[in-house]
C-alpha positions as CSV (number, residue, x, y, z in Angstrom):
1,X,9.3,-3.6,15.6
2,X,8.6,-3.0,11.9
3,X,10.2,-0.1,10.1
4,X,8.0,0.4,6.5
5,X,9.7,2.6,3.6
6,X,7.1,3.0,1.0
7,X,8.9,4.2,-2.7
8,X,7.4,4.2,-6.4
9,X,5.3,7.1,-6.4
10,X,5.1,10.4,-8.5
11,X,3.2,12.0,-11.3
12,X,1.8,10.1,-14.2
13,X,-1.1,11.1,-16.7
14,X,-4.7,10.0,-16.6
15,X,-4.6,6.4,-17.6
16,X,-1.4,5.6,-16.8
17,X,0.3,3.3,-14.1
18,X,2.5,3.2,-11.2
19,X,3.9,0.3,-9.2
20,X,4.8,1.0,-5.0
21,X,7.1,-0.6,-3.0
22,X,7.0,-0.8,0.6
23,X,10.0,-2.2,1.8
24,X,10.1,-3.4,6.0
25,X,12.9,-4.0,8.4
26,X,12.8,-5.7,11.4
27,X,11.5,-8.9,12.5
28,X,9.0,-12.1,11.3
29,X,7.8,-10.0,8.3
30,X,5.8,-12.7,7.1
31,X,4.0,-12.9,9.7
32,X,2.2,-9.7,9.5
33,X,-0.7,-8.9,7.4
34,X,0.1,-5.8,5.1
35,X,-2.2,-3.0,3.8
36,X,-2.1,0.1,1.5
37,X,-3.9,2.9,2.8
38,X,-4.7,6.4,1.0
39,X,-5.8,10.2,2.1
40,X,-6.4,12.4,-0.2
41,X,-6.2,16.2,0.8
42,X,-9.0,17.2,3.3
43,X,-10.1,13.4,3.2
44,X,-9.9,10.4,5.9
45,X,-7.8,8.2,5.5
46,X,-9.2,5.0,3.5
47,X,-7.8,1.1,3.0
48,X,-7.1,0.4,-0.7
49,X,-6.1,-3.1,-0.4
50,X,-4.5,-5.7,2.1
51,X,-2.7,-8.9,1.7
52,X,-2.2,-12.1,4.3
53,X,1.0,-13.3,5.1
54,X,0.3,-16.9,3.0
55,X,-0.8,-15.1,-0.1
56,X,1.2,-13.5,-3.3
57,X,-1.2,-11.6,-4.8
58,X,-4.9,-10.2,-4.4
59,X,-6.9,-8.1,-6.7
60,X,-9.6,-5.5,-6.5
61,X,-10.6,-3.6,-9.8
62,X,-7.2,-1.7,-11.0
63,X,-5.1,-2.3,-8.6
64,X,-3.0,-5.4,-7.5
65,X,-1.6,-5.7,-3.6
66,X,1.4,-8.4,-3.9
67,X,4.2,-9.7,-1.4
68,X,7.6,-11.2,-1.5
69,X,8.1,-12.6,1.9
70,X,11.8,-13.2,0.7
71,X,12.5,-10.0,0.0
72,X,10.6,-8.2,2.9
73,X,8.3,-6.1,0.3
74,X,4.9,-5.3,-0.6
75,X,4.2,-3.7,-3.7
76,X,0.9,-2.0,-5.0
77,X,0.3,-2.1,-9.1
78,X,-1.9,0.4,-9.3
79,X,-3.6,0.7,-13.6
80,X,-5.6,3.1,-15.5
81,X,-5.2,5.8,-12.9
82,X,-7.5,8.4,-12.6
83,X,-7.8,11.6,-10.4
84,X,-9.5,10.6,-8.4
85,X,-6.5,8.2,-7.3
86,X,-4.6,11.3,-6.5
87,X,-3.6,10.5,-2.4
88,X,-0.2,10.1,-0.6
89,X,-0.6,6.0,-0.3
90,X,0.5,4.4,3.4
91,X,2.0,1.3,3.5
92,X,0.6,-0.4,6.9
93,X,1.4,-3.6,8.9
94,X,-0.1,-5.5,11.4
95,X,-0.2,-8.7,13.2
96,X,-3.6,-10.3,14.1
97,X,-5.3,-10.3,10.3
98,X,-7.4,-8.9,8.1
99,X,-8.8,-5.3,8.6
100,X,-10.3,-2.1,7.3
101,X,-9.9,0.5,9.9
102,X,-6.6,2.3,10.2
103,X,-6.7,2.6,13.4
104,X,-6.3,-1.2,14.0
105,X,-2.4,-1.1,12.1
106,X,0.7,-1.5,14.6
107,X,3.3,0.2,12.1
108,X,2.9,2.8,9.3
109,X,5.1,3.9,6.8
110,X,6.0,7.5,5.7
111,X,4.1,7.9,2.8
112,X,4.4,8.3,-1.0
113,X,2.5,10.9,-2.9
114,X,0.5,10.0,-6.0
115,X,-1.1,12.1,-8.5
116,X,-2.6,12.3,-11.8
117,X,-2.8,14.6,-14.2
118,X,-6.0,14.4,-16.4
């Protein structure tokens, strides 16, 4: 069993930034591959970025998906925000690798709203 707390997010202006946390409890966290998901009102649900157990960091455009394995965290960096990045943001977990679909993650967190003001 994982238990994910995810923390960080808020209101910031167009442009801005905002760095999540997704803190787990529970057992062999390294061993699971971690994801940030996002849904936006009246949307589905949609992966933003995922990161393998033997990795620190991986990039895609603005935002940066990084691990401590030492400290049992995840955190998503998250730069020149736009609306359109307005979501509450899921911090996900699962054990068998890499994947897109949400419906493949094991343990989800609560969720941490994130919106910006233009």
């Amino acid at each position: 069993q994982v238990q994910l707390v995810e923390s960080g997010g808020g209101l910031v202006q167009a442009g801005g930034s905002l760095r999540l946390s997704c803190a787990a409890s529970g057992r062999a966290f390294s061993a699971y591959y971690m994801a940030w998901f996002r849904q936006a009102p009246g949307k589905e649900r949609e992966f933003v970025l995922g990161i393998s157990w033997n990795l620190a960091d991986s990039v895609k455009g603005r935002f940066t998906i990084s691990r401590d394995n030492a400290k049992n965290t995840v955190y998503l960096q998250m730069n020149s925000l736009t609306s359109e990045d307005t979501a509450v943001y899921y911090c996900a977990a699962r054990l068998y690798g890499a994947s897109l679909k949400s419906y493949d993650y094991d343990y989800w967190g609560q969720g941490t709203q994130v919106t910006v003001s233009s």
